[in-house]
ZAGUSE-577095 format. One record per residue (C-alpha): residue number from 0; x, y, z; residue in three letters. Coordinates in nm, 2 decimals, decimal comma. Each point is the difference from the previous one (the first is absolute). Layout:
<recs>
(NUM; (X; Y; Z); ALA);
...
</recs>
This chain:
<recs>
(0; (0,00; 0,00; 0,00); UNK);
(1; (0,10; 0,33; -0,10); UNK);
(2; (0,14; 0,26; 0,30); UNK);
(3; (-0,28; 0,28; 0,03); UNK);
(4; (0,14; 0,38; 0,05); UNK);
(5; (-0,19; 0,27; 0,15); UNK);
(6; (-0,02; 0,31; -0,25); UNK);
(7; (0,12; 0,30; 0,08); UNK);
(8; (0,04; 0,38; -0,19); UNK);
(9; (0,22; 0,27; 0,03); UNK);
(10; (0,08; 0,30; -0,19); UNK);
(11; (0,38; 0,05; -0,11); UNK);
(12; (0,24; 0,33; -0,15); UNK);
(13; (0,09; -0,14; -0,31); UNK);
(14; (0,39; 0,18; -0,02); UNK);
(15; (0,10; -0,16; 0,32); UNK);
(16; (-0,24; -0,29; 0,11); UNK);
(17; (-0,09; 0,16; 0,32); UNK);
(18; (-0,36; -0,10; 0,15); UNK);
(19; (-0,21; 0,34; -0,01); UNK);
(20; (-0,28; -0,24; 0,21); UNK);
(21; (0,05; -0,27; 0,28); UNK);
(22; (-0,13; -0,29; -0,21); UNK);
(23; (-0,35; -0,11; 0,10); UNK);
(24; (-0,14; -0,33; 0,01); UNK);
(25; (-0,25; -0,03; -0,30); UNK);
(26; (-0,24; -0,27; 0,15); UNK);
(27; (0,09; -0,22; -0,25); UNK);
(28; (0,23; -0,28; -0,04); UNK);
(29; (0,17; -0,14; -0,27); UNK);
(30; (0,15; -0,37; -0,11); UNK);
(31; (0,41; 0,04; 0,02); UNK);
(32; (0,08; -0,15; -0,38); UNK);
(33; (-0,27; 0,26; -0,14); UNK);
(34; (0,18; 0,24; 0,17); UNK);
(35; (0,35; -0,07; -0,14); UNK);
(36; (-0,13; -0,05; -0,32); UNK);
(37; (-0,17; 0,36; -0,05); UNK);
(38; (0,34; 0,12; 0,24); UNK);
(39; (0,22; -0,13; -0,33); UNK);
(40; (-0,25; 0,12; -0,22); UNK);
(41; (-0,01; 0,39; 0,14); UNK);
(42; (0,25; -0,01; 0,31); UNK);
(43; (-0,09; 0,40; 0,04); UNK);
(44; (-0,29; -0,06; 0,14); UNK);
(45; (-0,06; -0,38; 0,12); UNK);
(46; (0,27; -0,02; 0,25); UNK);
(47; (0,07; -0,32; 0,33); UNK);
(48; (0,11; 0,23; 0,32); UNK);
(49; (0,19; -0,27; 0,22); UNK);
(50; (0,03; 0,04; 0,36); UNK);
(51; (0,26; -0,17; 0,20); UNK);
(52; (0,17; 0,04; 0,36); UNK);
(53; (0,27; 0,23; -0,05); UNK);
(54; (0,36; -0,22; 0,15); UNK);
(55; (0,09; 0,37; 0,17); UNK);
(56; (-0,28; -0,04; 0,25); UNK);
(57; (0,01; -0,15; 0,36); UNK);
(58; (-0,08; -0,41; -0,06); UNK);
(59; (-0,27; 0,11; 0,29); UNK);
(60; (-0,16; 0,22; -0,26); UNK);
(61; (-0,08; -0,32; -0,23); UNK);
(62; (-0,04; -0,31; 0,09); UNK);
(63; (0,00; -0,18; -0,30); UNK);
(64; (0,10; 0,07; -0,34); UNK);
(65; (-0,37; 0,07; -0,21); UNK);
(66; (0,02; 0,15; -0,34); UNK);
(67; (-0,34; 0,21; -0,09); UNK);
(68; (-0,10; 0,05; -0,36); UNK);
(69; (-0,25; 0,20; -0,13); UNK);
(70; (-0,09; 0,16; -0,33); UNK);
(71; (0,02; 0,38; -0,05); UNK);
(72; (-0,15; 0,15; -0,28); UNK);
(73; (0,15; 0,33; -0,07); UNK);
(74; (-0,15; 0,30; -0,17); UNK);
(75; (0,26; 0,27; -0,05); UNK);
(76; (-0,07; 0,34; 0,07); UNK);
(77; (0,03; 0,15; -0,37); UNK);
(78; (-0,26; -0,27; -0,11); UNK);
(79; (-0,26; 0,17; 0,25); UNK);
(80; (-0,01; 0,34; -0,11); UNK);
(81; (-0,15; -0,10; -0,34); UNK);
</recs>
C-alpha cells in the first residue's frame, strides 16, 4: 500500500526560494508515488519537505530517529499577482 502525505500550501519569492507564508495544511492528503511523479514532472511547485532530528541537538531532545514527509505544493509569489 502506498504511503499517504498530508497536503500542505505555501506561498514562496521566486528569486530566492524564501517562504513568504508558514505552509498550511491543505486538509488533503496525497498518495507518496503520485506525489513524486507530478514533483519530476513540475518540481517548482510539487515539492516532499522531510523532517528529521537534527544530530546537533541533546539525544534528550529525540528519542528516536523518525523521518516526517509531507507534500508541499508551492505557489510562488509572482504567480499570485496575475
Amino acid at each position: 500500500m502506498d504511503k499517504m502525505l498530508d497536503l500542505y500550501q505555501v506561498i514562496a519569492e521566486r528569486e530566492t526560494g524564501f517562504w513568504i507564508t508558514l505552509p498550511v495544511a491543505t486538509g488533503r492528503t496525497v498518495s507518496r508515488e503520485e506525489w513524486l511523479r507530478l514533483s519530476q514532472a513540475d518540481p517548482d511547485h510539487c515539492q516532499l519537505i522531510t523532517f528529521a532530528p537534527d544530530p546537533e541537538l541533546p539525544f534528550q531532545a529525540m528519542t528516536e530517529e523518525v523521518v516526517v514527509e509531507q507534500a508541499l505544493a508551492v505557489t510562488w509569489s509572482d504567480e499570485t499577482l496575475h
